[in-house]
N, C-alpha and C positions, 0 to 999 in steps of 0.2 A: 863517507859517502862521496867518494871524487869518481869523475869521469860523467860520459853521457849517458843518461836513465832512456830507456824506450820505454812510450808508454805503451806499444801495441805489446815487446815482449814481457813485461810488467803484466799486463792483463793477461798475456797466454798462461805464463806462470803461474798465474792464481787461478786460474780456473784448471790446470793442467796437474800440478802439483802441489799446489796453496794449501791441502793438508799435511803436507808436509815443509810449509812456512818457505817454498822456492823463492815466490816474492817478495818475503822479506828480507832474507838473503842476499838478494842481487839488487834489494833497493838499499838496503842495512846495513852489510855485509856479514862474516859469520858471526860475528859479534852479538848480533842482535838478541838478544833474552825472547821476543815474543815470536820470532821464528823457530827456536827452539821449544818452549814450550807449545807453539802449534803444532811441532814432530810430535811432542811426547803426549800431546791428547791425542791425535792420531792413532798413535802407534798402540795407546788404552785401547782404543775404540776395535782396532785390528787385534787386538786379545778377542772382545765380543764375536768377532765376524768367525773367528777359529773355534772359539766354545762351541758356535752356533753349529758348524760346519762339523766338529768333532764331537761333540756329547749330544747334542740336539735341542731342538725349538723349546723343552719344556728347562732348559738348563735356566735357573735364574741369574745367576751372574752375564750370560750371554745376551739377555734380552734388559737388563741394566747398561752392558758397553757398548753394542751395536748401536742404539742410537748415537752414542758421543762420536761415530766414526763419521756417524750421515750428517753430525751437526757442523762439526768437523770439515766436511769438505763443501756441505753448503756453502758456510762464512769461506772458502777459499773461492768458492764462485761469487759470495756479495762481492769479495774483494774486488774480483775481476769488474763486477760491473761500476766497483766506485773509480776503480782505475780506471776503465775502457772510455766512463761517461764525464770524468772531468775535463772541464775546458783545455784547451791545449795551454792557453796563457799559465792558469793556475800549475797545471803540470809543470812546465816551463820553472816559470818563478821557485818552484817548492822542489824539483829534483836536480832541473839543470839550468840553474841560477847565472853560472858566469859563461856556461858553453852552450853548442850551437841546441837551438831550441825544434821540438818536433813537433812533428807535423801529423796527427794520428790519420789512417788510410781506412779502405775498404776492410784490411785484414783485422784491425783492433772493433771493428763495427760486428763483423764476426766472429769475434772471441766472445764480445759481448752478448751478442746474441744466442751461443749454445749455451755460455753463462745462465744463462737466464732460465731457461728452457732444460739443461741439466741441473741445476741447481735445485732451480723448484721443487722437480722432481725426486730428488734427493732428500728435500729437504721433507717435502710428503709422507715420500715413505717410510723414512725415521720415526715422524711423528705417528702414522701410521704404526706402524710395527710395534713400538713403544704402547700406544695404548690397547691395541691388540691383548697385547701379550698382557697388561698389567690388568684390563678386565677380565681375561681368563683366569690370571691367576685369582683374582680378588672371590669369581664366582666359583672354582673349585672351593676358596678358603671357608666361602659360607654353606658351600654345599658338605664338606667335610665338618663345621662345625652342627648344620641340622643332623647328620647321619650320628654322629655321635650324643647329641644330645634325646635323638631317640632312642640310642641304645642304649640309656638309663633307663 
């Protein structure tokens, strides 16, 4: 971790890229284990998004990944807001300890703010989606298990 950390480009990162672990990266550098594994949920999740897109809404595996994709880039937008909203001191002290210290502006105020606002929404409609699709499947499951058990 040498040199100066931005925290406004820290928060664009994570809200811009963050599922794919950008900000850890450039706060961590490549080294980091938990930006790498935020690639590889990600990139899970982007299987779902292609099931969906290629076999269709009733494929089950696609509506198991798709969410981890939306969960995925949510937590890339919390990042953003834990980065955008921490104090400039604590920033300071915990990224750039020995060099010149920043000063967050209007622009890190609005990372935070589509953060917030995309996120959420992101994070909805996963949640959304996910249970959609799991009480579909659950009421086909009993509606197939009554049709069969009449046809005894």
């Amino acid at each position: 971790m040498n040199g100066y950390k931005s925290k406004t480009v820290a928060t664009w990162l994570a809200f811009l890229g963050g599922g794919f672990g950008l900000h850890r990266f450039y706060l961590y550098g490549l080294r980091d284990a938990m930006g790498w594994l935020w690639a590889v949920v990600t990139l899970i999740g982007l299987q779902g998004l292609l099931r969906h897109l290629n076999v269709g809404q009733d494929d089950h595996a696609a509506w198991l990944l798709l969410p981890v994709l939306g969960f995925s880039l949510s937590g890339g937008a919390l990042m953003a807001l834990v980065y955008g909203l921490m104090p400039d001191d604590k920033w300071n002290a915990r990224f750039n300890p020995q060099g010149p210290e920043h000063h967050a502006g209007w622009i890190t105020v609005f990372g935070v703010v589509l953060a917030l606002l995309v996120g959420a929404g992101v994070l909805m409609s996963a949640i959304a989606f996910s249970a959609q699709r799991y009480f579909e499947y659950e009421a086909e499951r009993h509606s197939q298990a009554n049709s069969d058990r009449l046809s005894q």
